[in-house]
N, C-alpha and C positions, 0 to 999 in steps of 0.2 A: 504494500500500500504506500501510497506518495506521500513523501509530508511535503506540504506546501506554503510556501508565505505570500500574502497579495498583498501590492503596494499601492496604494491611490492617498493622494492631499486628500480627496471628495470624499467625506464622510458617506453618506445615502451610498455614491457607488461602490464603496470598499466592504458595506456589511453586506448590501445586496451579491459581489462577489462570493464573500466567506460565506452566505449562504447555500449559493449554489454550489459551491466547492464542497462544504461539507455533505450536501446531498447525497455527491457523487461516491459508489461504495469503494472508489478506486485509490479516492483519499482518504488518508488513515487520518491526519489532523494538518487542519488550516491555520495560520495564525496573523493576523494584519500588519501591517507598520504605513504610518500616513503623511510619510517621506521619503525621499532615496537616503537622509542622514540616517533616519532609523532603522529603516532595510537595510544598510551597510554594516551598522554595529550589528544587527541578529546574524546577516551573515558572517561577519566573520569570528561570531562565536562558533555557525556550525562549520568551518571551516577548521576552526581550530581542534572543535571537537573529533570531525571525520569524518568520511562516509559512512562509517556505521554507529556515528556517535550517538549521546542523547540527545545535543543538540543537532544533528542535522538536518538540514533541508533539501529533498529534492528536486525542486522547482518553484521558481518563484515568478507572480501573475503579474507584470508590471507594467503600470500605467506610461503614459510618455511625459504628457503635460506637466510639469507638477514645477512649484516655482526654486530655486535655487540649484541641486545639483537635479537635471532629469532624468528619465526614466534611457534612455539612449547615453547620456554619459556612468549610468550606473550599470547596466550593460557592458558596456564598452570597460570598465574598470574590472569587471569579475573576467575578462576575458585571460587577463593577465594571472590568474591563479593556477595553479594546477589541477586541482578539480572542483569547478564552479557549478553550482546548481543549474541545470536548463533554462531558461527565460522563455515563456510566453508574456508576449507584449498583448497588452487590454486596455485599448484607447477610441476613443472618436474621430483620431484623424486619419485620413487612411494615408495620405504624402508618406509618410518615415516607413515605406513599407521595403522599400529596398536596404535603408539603413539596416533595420532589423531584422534583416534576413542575411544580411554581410556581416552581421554580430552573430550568426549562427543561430538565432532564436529557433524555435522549435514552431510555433505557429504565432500567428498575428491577428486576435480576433476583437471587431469592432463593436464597438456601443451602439446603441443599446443593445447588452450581450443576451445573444437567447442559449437556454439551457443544453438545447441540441449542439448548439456550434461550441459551446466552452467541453463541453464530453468529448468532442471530437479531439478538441487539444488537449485535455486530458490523457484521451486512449493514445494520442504522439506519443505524448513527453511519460506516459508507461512502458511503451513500446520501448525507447529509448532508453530509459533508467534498466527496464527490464535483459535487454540485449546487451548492455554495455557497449553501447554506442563510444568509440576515442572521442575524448572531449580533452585530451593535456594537449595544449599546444607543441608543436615539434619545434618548436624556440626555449629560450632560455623561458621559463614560467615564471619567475619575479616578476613582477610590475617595477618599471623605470622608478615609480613616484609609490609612497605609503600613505593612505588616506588618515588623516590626526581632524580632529576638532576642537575649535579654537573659539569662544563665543557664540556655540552656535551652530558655527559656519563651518566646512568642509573644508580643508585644505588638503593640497596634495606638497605632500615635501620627497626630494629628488633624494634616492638613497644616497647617488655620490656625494652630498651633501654632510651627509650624515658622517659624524668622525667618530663616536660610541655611542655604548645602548648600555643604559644601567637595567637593572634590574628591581622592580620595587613588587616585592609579590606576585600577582599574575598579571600585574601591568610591565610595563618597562619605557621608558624614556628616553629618548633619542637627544640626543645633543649636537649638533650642528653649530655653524659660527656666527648664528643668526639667532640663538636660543635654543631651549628644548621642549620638548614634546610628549606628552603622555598619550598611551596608544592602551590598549587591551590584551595584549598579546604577550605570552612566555618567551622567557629570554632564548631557552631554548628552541620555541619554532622558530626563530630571527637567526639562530645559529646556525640551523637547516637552511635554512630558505637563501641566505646570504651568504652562505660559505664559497659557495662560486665566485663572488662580486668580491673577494678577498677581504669580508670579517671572520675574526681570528678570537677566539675567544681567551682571555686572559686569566678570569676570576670566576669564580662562581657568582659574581654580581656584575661582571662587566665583558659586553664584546666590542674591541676595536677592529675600525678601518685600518687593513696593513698599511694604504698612503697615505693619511693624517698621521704617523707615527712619526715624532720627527728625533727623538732620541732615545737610544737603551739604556738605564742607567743601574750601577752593581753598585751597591751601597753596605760594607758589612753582611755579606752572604743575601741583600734583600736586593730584588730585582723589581726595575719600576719603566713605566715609558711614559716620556712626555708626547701628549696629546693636544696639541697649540700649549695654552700656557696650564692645562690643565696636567698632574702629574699622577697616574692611574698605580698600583700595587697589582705585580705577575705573582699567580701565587705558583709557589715549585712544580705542582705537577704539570703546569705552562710553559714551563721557562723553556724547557728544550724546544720543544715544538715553535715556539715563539722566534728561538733564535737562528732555529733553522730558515723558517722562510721571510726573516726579516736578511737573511745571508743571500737569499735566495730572491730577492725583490730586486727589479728592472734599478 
């Protein structure tokens, strides 16, 4: 059974979807969000979670409209994940239908939605979940930019940006030369996710960018690296590894 999340700003349209959705006996549980900010954070809790997590989600019903980040740029952002829930797109206008079919969307059904045509995208995006349809892009799967919020508002910050990631519980904090940023996400999925893009994890509390690294320092058997002016603690079971491909850097 699918789990699903529908996103619509339109209150009326978003219950009347988790209506219909729950109807259907193909979904096992529906859940709303009445933004792309707050569809963003539930996905990437189940993202974190996993395909077979508690939190994840199979497919998600998404409006286009909607005012600040839309339904085509939130789209277009999960594309970059390595395994993103399906998209059916549920809007009133029909223009964006090539977009959303070059974002790989699974079907594109318009307002006012009648029951028979959202069952038909249902029975897709089962079809799909159910065959294991390739959904990892054959590119590197990081996304360029990590989606942080900042009053509110959406931002996307450029990981090369990024010079460490603390660690603070299940969140972690990105530091850049511009400030930092609290995000949702374990130190360790940033460790995965980024170990290509040359973060290097140092501490059980901290991973650096190898080229923000601009000295090694051996201080009485304690090893440390400056990070711009900031000065981070290698704790020993690092150090090797650390020195090797800091030996080992262009």
């Amino acid at each position: 059974m699918l789990r699903a999340l529908a996103v619509d700003d339109e209150r009326p349209s978003l219950e009347e979807l988790l209506y219909l959705l729950n109807a259907d006996p193909r979904i096992g549980t529906a859940e709303g969000a009445g933004d792309a900010t707050e569809a963003l954070r539930r996905i990437n809790r189940a993202l974190e979670s996993g395909p077979g997590g508690a939190e994840a989600i199979d497919v998600v019903f998404l409006d286009i409209n909607m005012p600040g980040l839309d339904g085509l740029d939130l789209a277009r952002l999960l594309t970059g994940f390595a395994n993103p829930p399906l998209v059916v797109f549920v809007t009133a206008h029909e223009d964006f239908a090539v977009q959303a079919f070059d974002l790989k969307a699974v079907d594109y059904v318009l307002k006012p939605v009648r029951k028979e045509r959202l069952a038909e995208a249902v029975r897709r995006a089962a079809e799909l979940r159910d065959t294991a349809a390739p959904r990892i892009p054959v590119s590197e799967p990081d996304p360029d930019h990590i989606p942080v919020e900042l009053g509110g508002v959406t931002r996307f910050v450029a990981v090369d940006d990024i010079t460490h990631v603390e660690a603070q519980g299940d969140y972690a904090r990105l530091h850049t030369d511009r400030g930092s940023h609290l995000v949702r996400i374990p130190l360790s999925t940033l460790e995965e996710r980024w170990r290509s893009r040359g973060f290097v994890r140092i501490h059980r509390r901290h991973l650096v960018a190898l080229r923000h690294i601009g000295e090694l320092r051996l201080d009485a058997g304690t090893v440390s690296v400056m990070v711009g002016t900031e000065e981070l603690q290698v704790s020993r079971r690092h150090t090797r590894e650390l020195r090797d491909l800091l030996m080992r850097r262009p």
